[in-house]
VEXVEX-923054 format. One line per 4 residues: number of its first residue (from 1); their letters; for each residue x, y negated, z of C-alpha. Coordinates in steps of 0.001 Angstrom, whole numbers, always signed. Last residue first. Layout:
<atoms>
NUM) A) X:Y:Z ~ ...
</atoms>
This chain:
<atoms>
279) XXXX) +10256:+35271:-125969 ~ +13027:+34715:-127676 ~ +16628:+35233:-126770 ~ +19548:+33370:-127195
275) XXXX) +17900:+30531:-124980 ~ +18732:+32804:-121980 ~ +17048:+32284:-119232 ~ +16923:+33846:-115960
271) XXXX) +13597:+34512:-114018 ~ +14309:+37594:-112174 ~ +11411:+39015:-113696 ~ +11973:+37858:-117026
267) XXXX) +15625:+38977:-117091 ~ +14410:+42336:-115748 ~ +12402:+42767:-118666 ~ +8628:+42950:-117934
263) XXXX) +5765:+45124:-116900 ~ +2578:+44997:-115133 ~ +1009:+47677:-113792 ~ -1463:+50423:-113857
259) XXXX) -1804:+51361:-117575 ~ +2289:+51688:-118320 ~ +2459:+53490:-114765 ~ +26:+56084:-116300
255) XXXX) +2138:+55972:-119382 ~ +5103:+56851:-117781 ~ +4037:+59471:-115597 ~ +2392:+61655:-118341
251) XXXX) +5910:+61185:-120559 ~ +8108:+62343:-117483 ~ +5845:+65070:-116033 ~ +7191:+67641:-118289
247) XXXX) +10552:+66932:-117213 ~ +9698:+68756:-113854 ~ +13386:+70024:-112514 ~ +15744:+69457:-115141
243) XXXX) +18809:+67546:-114679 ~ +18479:+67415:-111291 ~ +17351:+70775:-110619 ~ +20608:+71727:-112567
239) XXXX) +23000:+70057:-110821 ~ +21434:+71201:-107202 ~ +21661:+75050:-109194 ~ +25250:+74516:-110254
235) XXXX) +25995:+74271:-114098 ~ +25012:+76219:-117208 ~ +24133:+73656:-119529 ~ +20147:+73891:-121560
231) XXXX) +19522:+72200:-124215 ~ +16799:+69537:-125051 ~ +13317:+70822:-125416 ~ +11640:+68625:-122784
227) XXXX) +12968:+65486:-124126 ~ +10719:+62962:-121999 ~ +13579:+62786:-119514 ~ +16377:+62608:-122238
223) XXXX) +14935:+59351:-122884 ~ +16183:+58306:-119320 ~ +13888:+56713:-116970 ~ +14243:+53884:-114531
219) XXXX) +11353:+52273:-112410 ~ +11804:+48483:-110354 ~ +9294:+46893:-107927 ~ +8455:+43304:-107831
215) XXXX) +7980:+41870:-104354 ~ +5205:+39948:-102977 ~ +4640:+42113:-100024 ~ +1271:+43892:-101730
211) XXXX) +3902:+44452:-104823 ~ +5781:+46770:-102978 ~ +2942:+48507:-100998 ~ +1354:+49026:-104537
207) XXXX) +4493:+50416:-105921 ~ +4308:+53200:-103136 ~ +768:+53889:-103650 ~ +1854:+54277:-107856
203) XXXX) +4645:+56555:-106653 ~ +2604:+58904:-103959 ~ -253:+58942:-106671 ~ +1731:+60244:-109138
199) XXXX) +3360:+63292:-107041 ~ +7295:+62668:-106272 ~ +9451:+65022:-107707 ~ +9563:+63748:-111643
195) XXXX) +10484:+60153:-109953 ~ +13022:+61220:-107366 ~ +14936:+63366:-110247 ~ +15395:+60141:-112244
191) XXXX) +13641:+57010:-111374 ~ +10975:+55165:-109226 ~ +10953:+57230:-105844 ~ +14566:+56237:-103837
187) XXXX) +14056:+57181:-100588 ~ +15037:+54586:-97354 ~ +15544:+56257:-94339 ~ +13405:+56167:-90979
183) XXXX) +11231:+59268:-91554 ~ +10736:+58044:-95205 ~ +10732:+53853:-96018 ~ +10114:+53672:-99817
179) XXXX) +12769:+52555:-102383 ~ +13206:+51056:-105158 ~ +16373:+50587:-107037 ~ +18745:+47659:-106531
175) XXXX) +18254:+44114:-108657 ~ +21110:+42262:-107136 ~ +21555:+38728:-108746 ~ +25049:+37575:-109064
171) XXXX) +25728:+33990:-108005 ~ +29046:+31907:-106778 ~ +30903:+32809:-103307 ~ +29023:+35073:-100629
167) XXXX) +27883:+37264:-104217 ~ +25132:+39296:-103953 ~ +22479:+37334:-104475 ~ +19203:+39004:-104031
163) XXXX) +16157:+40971:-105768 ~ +14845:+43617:-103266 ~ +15718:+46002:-100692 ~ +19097:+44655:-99512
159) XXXX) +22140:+46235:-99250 ~ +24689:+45514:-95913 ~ +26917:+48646:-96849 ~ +27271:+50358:-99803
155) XXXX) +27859:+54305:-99178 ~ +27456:+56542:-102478 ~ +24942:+58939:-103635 ~ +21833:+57783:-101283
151) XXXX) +23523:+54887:-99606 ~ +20409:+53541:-98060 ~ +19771:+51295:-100934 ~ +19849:+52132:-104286
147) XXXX) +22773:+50099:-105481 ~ +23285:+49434:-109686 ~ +21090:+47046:-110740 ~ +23146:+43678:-111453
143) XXXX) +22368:+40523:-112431 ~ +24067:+37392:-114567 ~ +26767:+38886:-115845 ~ +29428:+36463:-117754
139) XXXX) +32611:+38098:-117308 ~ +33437:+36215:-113949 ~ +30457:+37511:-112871 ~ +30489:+40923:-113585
135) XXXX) +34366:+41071:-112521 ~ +32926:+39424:-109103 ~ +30770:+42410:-108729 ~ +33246:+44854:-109190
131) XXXX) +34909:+43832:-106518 ~ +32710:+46140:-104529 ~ +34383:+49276:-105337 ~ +34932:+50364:-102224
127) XXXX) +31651:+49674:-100683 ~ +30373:+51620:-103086 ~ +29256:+51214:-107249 ~ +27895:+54620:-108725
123) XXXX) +24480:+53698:-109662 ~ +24704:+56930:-111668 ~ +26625:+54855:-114635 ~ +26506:+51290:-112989
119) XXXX) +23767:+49383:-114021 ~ +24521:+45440:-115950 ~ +22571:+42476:-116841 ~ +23429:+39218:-119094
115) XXXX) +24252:+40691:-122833 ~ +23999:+37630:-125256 ~ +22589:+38392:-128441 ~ +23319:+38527:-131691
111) XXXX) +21885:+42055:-131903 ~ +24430:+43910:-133282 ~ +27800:+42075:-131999 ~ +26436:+41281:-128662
107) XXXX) +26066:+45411:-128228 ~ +29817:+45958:-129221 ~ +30929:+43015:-126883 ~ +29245:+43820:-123900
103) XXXX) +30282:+47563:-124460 ~ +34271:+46111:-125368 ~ +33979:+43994:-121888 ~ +32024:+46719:-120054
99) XXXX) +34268:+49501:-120364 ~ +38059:+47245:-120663 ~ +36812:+45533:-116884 ~ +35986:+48604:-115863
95) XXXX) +39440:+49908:-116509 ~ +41310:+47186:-115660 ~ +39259:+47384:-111666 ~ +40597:+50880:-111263
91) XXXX) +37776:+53531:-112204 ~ +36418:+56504:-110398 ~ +34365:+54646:-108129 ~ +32463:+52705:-111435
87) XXXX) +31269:+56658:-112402 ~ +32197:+56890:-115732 ~ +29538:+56670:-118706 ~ +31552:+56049:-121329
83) XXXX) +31098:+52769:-122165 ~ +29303:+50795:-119283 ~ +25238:+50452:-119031 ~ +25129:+47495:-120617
79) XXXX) +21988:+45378:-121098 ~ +19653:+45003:-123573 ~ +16528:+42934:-122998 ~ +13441:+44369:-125218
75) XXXX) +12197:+42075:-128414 ~ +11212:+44999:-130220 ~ +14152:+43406:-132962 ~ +16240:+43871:-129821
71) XXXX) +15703:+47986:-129558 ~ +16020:+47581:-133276 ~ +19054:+46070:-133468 ~ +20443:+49040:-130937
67) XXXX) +18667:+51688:-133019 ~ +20297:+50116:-136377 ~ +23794:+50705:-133967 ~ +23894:+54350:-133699
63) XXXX) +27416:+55299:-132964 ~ +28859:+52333:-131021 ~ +25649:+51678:-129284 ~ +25784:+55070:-128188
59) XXXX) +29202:+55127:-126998 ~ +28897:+51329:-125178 ~ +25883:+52990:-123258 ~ +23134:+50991:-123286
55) XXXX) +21012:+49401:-120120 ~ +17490:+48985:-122006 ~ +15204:+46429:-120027 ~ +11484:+46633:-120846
51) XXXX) +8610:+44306:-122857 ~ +5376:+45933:-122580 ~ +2214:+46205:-125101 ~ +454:+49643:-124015
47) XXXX) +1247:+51061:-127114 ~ +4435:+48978:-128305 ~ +5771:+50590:-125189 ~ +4939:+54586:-126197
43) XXXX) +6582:+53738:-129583 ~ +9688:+52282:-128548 ~ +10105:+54926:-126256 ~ +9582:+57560:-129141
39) XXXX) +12434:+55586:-130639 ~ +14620:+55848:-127761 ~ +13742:+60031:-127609 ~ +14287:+60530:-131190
35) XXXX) +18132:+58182:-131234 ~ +19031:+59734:-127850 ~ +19123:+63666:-129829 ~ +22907:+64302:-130315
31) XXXX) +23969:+67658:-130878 ~ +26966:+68511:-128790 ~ +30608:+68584:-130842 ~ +30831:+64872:-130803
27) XXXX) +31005:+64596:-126462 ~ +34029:+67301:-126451 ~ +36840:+63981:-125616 ~ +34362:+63580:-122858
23) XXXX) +34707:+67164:-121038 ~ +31480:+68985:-120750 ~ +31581:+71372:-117317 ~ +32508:+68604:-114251
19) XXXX) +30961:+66235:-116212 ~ +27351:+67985:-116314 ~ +25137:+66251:-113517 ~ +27118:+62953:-114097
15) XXXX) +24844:+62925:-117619 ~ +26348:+62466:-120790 ~ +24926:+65386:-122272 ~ +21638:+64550:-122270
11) XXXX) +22735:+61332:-124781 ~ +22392:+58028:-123000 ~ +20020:+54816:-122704 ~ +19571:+53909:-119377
7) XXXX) +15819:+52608:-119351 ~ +14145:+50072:-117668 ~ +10646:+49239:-116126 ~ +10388:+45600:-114153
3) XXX) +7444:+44731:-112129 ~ +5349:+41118:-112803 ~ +2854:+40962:-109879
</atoms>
């Protein structure tokens, strides 16, 4: 079974765990550290030999865009992650049509590419926000990951476990996070926080049960995650935990999952071509 491993490529600063204390228009006065962490990503997947999905901030892709050819030059998928890293509920329907238009475009620009898949900044699209998924289409998307279902951080109604369409008119493939089945709500264990909380054996038997139904299962990390030594922000113990809690574990849990399954880009596991891209 063919899983799918991706990475949302922003600074640690970025993060929705630290808006409320580091203003945007203040994002060039913190040290910037994505380009070490990406490339020791790079390194740690030529290793064990996997393709991945990178969903890139417009910002970063603006400011560092030899990592962005190289990323491609790997022969990874890049995707778009928005621009700034706004939550999608936030954000009339102009404005995320201007953030993933001119991140779509800036990315396409570098690698020559065509930029088909899309995640919402903190998987941040609800039932309110829903049109967004016709924007994605209509601007050339051809999947989405950006609902973890159960309405963990934000409520989206009717969501699906696995890869769907989630479009009633036309196509848009949903690839939402995965989950596991916990005292009768579904728990997010493959990324972020949930993934440096659960034990390694929990998350590979969980993966297992996944694939044992004939369905691929989906793992996001951040390169801040394997940054141990990045800074520390003041902020609210819950937004701290977040941000921090176990980082140690990221690296050790990565490569593990690296030996134990098999990898792809989401395009490849959703089966979508593009004859831009090689394979």
């Amino acid at each position: 079974m063919l899983n799918t491993i991706t990475f949302d490529v922003e600074e640690w600063f970025q993060v929705t765990s630290f808006n409320s204390v580091i203003k945007i228009s203040n994002w060039d006065t913190y040290e910037s550290r994505v380009v070490d962490q990406t490339e020791k990503l790079l390194g740690i997947l030529l290793q064990y030999n996997t393709k991945a999905t990178f969903f890139v901030l417009g910002y970063v892709a603006e400011r560092h865009p030899w990592l962005i050819k190289k990323i491609a030059d790997h022969r990874h998928e890049i995707a778009v992650h928005g621009y700034s890293h706004r939550l999608v509920c936030n954000l009339s329907a102009n404005e995320f049509v201007r953030e993933i238009t001119t991140s779509k475009e800036i990315i396409e620009e570098i690698t020559g590419q065509e930029v088909i898949g899309y995640r919402a900044p903190s998987f941040s699209i609800s039932d309110e926000t829903r049109w967004a998924f016709e924007i994605l289409r209509e601007r050339g998307f051809q999947y989405d990951s950006s609902l973890i279902p159960g309405g963990l951080r934000f409520k989206i109604s009717e969501t699906g476990r696995f890869p769907y369409n989630i479009l009633k008119k036309g196509r848009l493939i949903e690839f939402p996070v995965s989950t596991v089945k916990w005292f009768g709500r579904f728990v997010p264990f493959s990324g972020g926080v949930f993934l440096r909380i659960f034990p390694y054996f929990c998350i590979k038997t969980f993966i297992k049960g996944i694939n044992a139904n004939g369905k691929p299962a989906m793992v996001y990390i951040h390169p801040w995650e394997l940054d141990i030594d990045h800074p520390r922000i003041k902020a609210s113990f819950r937004k701290e935990f977040i941000h921090y809690y176990n980082l140690k574990s990221t690296e050790k849990k990565l490569k593990m999952l690296l030996k134990d399954f098999q990898w792809g880009r989401v395009r490849d596991v959703l089966q979508l071509n593009n004859d831009q891209m090689e394979n």
